[in-house]
Structures are given as C-alpha cells and as structure tokens.
N, C-alpha and C positions, 0 to 999 in steps of 0.2 A: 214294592219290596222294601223292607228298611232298611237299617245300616248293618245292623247283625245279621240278618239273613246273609245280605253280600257279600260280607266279609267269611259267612260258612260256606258262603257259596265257590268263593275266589280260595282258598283255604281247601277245599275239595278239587276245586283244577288244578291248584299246586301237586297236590297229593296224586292226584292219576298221572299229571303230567311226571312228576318222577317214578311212580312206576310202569309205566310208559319204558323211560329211560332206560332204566334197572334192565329191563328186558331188552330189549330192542339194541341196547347199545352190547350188549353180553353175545348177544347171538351174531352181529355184525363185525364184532371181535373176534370170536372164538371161530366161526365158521365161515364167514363171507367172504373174509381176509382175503386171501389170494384168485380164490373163485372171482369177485365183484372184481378186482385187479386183471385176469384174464380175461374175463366175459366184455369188458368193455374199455376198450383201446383208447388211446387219448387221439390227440390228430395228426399225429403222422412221427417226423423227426427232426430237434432242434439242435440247431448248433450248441457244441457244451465248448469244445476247448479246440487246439492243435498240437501236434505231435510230428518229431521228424519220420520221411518218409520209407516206410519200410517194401520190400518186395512182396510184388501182391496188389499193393494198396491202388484202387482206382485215381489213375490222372486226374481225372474230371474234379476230385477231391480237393487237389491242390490251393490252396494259400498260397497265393502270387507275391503278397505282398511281403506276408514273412520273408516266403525263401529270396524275394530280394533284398532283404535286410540283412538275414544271417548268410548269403550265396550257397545257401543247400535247401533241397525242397522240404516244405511241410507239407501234411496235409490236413484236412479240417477234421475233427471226430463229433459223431453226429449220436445223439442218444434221444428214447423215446419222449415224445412228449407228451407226460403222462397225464396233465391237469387236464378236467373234460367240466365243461357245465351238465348239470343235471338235471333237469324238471320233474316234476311231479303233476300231472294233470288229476285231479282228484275229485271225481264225481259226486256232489255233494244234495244230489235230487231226491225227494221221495221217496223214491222206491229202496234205498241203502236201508233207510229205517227198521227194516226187516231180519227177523233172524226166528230160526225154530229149533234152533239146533246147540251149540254152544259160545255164540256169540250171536251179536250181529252184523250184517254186510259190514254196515258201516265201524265198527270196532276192529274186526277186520284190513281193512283198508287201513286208517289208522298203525293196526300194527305194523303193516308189511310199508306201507309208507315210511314211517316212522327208520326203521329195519334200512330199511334203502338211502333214507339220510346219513344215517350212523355210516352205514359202509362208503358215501359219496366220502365223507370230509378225512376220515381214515385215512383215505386215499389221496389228499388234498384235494380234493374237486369242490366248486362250485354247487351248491343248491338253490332250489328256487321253486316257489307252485303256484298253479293254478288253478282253484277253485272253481267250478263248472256247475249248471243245472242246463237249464236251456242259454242261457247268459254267462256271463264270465262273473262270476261272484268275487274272486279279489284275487288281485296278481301280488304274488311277493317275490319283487326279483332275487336273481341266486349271486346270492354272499357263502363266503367262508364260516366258520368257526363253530364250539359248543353254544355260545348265546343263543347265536342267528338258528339253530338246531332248536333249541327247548321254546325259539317263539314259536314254530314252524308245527312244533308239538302242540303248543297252546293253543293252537290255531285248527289244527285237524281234534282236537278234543272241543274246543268249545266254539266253531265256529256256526253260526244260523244263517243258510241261502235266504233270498228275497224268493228265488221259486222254488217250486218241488217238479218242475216238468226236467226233461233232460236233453239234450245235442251235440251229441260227441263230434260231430265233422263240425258246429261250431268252433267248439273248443280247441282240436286241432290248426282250424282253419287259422283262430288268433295264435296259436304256437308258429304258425309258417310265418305271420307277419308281425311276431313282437320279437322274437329273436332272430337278430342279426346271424349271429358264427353260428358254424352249428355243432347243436347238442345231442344227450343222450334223454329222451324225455319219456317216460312211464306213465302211460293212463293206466289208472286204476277205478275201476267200473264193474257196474253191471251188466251192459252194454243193452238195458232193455228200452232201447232206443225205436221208437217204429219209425223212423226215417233213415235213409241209405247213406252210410258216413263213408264208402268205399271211396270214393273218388278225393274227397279231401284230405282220407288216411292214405292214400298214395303218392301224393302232391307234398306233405308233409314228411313223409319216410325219406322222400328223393333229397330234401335239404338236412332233414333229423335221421337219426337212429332211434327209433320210434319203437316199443315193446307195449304189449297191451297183458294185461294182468286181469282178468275176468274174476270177480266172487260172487257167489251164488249160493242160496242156500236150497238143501235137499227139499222141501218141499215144492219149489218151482217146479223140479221133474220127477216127482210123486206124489200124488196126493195121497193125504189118510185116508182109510175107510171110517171114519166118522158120522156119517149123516147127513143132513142139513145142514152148511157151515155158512155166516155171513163172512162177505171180503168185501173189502172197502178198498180202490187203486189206490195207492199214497200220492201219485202226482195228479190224478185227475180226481176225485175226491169220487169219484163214481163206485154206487153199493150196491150188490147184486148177490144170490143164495145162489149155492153149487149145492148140488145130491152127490158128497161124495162116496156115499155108498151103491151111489152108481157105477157098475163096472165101465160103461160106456161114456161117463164124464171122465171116470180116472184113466181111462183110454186116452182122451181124445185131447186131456194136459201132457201125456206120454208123449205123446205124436207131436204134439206142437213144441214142447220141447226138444226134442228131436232136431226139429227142423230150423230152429233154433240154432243150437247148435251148428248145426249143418252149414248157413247162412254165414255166420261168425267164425268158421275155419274157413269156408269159402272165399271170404272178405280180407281175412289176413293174408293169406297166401299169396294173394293177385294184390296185394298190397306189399309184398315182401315182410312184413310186420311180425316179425316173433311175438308169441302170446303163451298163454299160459290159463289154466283154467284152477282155479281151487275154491274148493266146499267149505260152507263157514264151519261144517262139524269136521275137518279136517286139517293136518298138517302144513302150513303154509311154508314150512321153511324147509321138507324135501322138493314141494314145489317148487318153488325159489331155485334149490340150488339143481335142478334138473335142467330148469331154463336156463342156469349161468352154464351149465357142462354144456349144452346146448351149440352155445355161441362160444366155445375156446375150437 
C-alpha cells in the first residue's frame, strides 16, 4: 500500500470513527442518562463530610474525634459511590463478520459498545476492553475521558484479531484474573462458541457484575428458501452446500437454533448473568434500555 492509499485510508477511520461519535454519543446523552446511572450502582458508600448530631441519626455514625474537639456529637454523612470501572469484552472472531440484514454483527457490537462508553464517562466511570477471539487479542486498561473514548472507537472500527476461532470462558476467565476491584463488565458476542463457558461465567459474575449482550443476525434462525446455497464457517474456513429449498434443512437450522437459544438462557441464569439478545435488523437501543429497566 503506498502513502496515499494510507493516508485515504486513515482519513476514512477518522470519518466513521466521528460518526460513530455523532451517534453513540447523542443517544448516551439523550436517553442512557439516568437509565445507565440506575442500572449500575457504584460500590457501595463513601465518606463525604460530617454534620452535628441530629435526633434519629445512627450512634454507630458518630465522629468521636470531632465531638471531642467541639464537646457535642457529630456524625459522619455518607453518600453514594458512584465511580464504577467498566469493561468491554468484545468478540472480535470470525463469525461477527456476518450480516444479512442491515448491518453487520460486527457493526453492531461496535455501536452499542461504542453507546456504552459514552454513557460509562457521562457518569465518570472508568472504561476499558478487551479484545477476544479464542486468545485475548489486546487489552486496553480503563481510563477516564473523551480522548481515551475516540481511541477505544478507533480501535473497535479498525482493529484486525490474529484469530477468527472464538472462547468466551477464555475471555472471562482473563477478566477474573486481570482486574483486581470489582467491575461492571459487558461481553458483547455472538456467543457461537461450541465449548461450555458456564462455569467460568459464574466464577466471574461472583467477583464482576457481569452482563452478556448477544447479536445475531436473522438468518442464523431462518433460512431462505433459496436453493443450493454455498456457506463457508468464518472461523474454521470450512465449505459445504445447504438445499435451502429444502423444507427439512430449513427445519432442522430452526431447531438447532432453538436449542441454541435454549442453552444460552440456561447458561445465564445459573450463572446469575443478565443478558440481552438483539437482531442486527433490529433496534438496539429499546434493547438496551429494557436491560437497564431490568436491573433498577
């Protein structure tokens, strides 16, 4: 590639990555606002100030040290603590590559990611991702501000994995043992994982407040009646022809979907894990805020 190409090229990530922005940041303002402020609590309650003691007020409250200075009691006042770190685990395998409908997964993911930053720093919170395939593709600890936000952007638009396979209880598993405190952390995936991530999504949830955000698009669980159609897996590179004018192929992706599904609400629940499911030809952001009513 020359020097002009790069330059169109870097010159076109500027460009999506603001409008990206444009969007993401609008709909995190306008509507997340107090939703994302509700839905996810800081950790507990911090000392702010002290004030003398009124009737009512809990003993246990008491500032010993004031009310020996002044010879009348204070007591301490305690107010939320509202800063939370944030994560982002963000599925960046193969299989996202896909879309038949009005984006793709992976464009998708990106927005509501994206969406979920905006509403972290609003709120002062910490942000931070990581990158996932079968391996941990690249961790960006959680910082503050707008900068540390449009890299984060740059990075979910223009970042390339080394794989295309995928291991969500990987991924997890390094969430339990790279963050110390604990956080609020969002996988966003597909979750078409054929290995069982239940047991390291439960080990994780126990130290994180752990939410799983599913996207998928409608053809997973419909085929068209089309005909002979070639599919090529994105993570295992493997090509095979479906008859989907087959009523009993188009069956039998119903059913497996299905069961799918089935697996993956089984898996949260006994996991404690709030999740959420949304279609790339659809609204992500009554999604969204169904999940934050959810949790207030």
């Amino acid at each position: 590639m020359d020097k002009t190409q790069g330059r169109g090229g870097s010159s076109e990530l500027l460009k999506r990555v603001r409008q990206i922005e444009i969007k993401t940041r609008g709909l995190s303002s306008n509507i997340f606002a107090g939703e994302y402020h509700s839905a996810f609590k800081g950790r507990g309650m911090a000392f702010s100030e002290v004030r003398e003691y009124q009737y009512g007020d809990d003993i246990r409250d008491i500032e010993w040290n004031v009310t020996a200075r002044f010879s009348k009691p204070y007591v301490k006042v305690f107010e939320e603590e509202r800063e939370l770190t944030v994560m982002l685990l963000v599925d960046v395998s193969g299989s996202l590559s896909f879309g038949t409908q009005r984006m793709m997964k992976r464009d998708m993911v990106t927005e509501i990611a994206a969406t979920l930053a905006f509403s972290a720093i609003q709120n002062n919170d910490k942000i931070g991702v990581i990158f996932f395939s079968d391996r941990i593709e690249k961790f960006i600890p959680p910082k503050k501000g707008r900068k540390h936000i449009l890299y984060i952007i740059r990075e979910l638009l223009g970042f390339r994995p080394v794989s295309q396979k995928t291991d969500v209880g990987g991924a997890v598993q390094y969430l339990t043992q790279a963050l110390k405190r604990r956080c609020t952390a969002f996988v966003l995936s597909d979750f078409l994982d054929p290995k069982d991530f239940r047991q390291p999504l439960t080990i994780a949830n126990r130290k994180h407040d752990v939410v799983a955000i599913q996207v998928y698009d409608r053809r997973v669980e419909e085929l068209p009646d089309v005909g002979l159609m070639k599919v090529r897996d994105a993570e295992t590179g493997a090509e095979r022809f479906l008859d989907t004018g087959s009523r009993r192929v188009r069956q039998a992706q119903r059913e497996w979907w299905h069961r799918r599904r089935e697996y993956l609400r089984d898996t949260f629940t006994r996991s404690s894990v709030d999740s959420v499911s949304v279609r790339t030809d659809q609204d992500y952001v009554s999604a969204l805020m169904n999940l934050f009513a959810r949790r207030t």
